[in-house]
N, C-alpha and C positions, 0 to 999 in steps of 0.2 A: 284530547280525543284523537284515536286511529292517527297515532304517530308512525305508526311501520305498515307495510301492507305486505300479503302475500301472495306472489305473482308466479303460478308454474306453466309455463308456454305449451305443456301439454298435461290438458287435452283443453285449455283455455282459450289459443290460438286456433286451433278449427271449432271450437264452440260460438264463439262470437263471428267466426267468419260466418259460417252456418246461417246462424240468425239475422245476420246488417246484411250478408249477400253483397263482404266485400274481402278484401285477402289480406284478415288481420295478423300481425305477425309483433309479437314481444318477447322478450329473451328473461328466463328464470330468473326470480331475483326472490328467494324465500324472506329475506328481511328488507325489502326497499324501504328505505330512508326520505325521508323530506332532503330537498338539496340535488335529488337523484332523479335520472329518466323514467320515465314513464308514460305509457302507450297510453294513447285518449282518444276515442273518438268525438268525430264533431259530425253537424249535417248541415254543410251549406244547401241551396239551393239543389245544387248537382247531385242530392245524396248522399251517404254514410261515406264517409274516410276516418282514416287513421291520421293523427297529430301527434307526432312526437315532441313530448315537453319535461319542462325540468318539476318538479313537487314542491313548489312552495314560492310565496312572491316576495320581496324586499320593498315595501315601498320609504324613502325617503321618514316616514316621520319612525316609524318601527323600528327599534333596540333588535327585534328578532327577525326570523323569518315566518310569515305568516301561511301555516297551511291547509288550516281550516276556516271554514267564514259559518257563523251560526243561521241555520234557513230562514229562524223566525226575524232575525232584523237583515237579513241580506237586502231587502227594495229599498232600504233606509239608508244604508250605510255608505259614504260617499266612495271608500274603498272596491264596494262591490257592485254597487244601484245599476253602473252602466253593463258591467260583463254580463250580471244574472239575466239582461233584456236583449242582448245579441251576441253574446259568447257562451253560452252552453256545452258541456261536453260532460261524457261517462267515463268513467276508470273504471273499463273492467279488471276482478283483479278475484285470485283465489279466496281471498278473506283477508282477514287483518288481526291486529293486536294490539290488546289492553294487558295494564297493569296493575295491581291490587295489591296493597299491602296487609300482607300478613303474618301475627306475628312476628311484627317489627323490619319483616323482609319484604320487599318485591318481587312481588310471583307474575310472571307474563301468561297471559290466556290466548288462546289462539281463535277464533271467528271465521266459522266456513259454512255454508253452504250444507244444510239437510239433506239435498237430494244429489250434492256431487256438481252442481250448476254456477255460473258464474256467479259473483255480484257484482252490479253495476251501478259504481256510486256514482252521485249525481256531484258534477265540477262545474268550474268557471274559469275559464282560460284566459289569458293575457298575451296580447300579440307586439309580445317586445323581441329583440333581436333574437333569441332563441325564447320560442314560447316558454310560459309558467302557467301553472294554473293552482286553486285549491278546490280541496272537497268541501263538500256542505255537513254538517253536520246538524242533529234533531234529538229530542228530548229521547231515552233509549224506552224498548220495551223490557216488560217486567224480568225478562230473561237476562238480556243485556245491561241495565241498572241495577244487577248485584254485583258486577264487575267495574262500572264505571258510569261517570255521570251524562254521557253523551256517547252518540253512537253517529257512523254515517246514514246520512238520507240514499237511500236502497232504491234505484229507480226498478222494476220490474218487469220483465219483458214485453207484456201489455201494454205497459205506460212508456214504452221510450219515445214513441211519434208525440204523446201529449208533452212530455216530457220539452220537448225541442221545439214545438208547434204553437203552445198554451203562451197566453199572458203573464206576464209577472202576476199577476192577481188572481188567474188562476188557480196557480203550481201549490198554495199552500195544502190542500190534499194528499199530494206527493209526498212531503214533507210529514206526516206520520212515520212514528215507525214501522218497520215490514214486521209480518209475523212471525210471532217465537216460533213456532213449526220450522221456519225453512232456516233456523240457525243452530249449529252446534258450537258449545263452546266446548274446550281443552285445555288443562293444563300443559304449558309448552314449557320447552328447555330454550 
């Protein structure tokens, strides 16, 4: 699930500043990759910043790199149980992209935004020599689950303070998928 994301610094870059009421700043990357930078925000105490990290974590027992964590076992999972309760962060980012095979080929879908607006997937950041972090991913809605089996957990503008502020025991409401309404998908090149 949401191995590439799609990141254009304009008009994404003054849209999230706008809203956190801080001077977010990322540089275009139409195919970011796991392995690759990427702008996150966090909220310590002090309020909203920006955290520059790398997409994806390595831990020791892992063959791969890991850059997704599933929402519904994240409290459980010894990889994630600590980040999800004090490491929280958002990837805002233009959309993303899924793959489908068809007709024997794989055909890429593109993931944006209905009204032209961020999304802000929900992460979990790791504080090693240069941060990492992954996205959360959630069961997809009906829209989304004719492309692929999982989708990212969508925080919403409303929900970023619950978002950051809520219990691990909470957050499972978050964790729905967001409305087909505020997703377009696209066949991409």
């Amino acid at each position: 699930m949401c191995g590439r994301l799609n990141v254009l610094d304009d008009p994404l870059a003054q849209m999230v500043s706008d809203l956190l009421g801080i001077n977010f700043s990322t540089e275009t990357n139409v195919d970011l990759c796991p392995s690759q930078r990427v702008a996150a925000i966090i909220k310590p105490p002090s309020g909203f910043q920006q955290l520059d990290t790398i997409w994806g974590i390595q831990p020791v027992w892992a063959k791969k790199l890991l850059i997704n964590a599933q929402s519904e076992t994240i409290a459980s999972k010894p990889t994630f149980r600590e980040s999800i309760q004090i490491r929280r962060c958002l990837v805002p980012c233009t959309g993303w992209y899924e793959w489908k095979t068809e007709a024997g080929k794989k055909q890429k879908y593109s993931f944006t935004h209905s009204q032209h607006e961020p999304f802000y997937m929900a992460g979990i950041w790791y504080d090693h020599k240069q941060p990492e972090l992954v996205t959360l991913t959630t069961r997809p809605n009906e829209l989304c689950g004719q492309i692929h089996s999982r989708m990212p957990v969508i925080i919403t503008p409303d929900n970023i303070d619950y978002w950051f502020h809520s219990s691990v025991d909470a957050l499972p409401p978050l964790f729905d998928a967001i409305d087909e309404a505020l997703i377009t998908i696209e066949k991409a090149s």
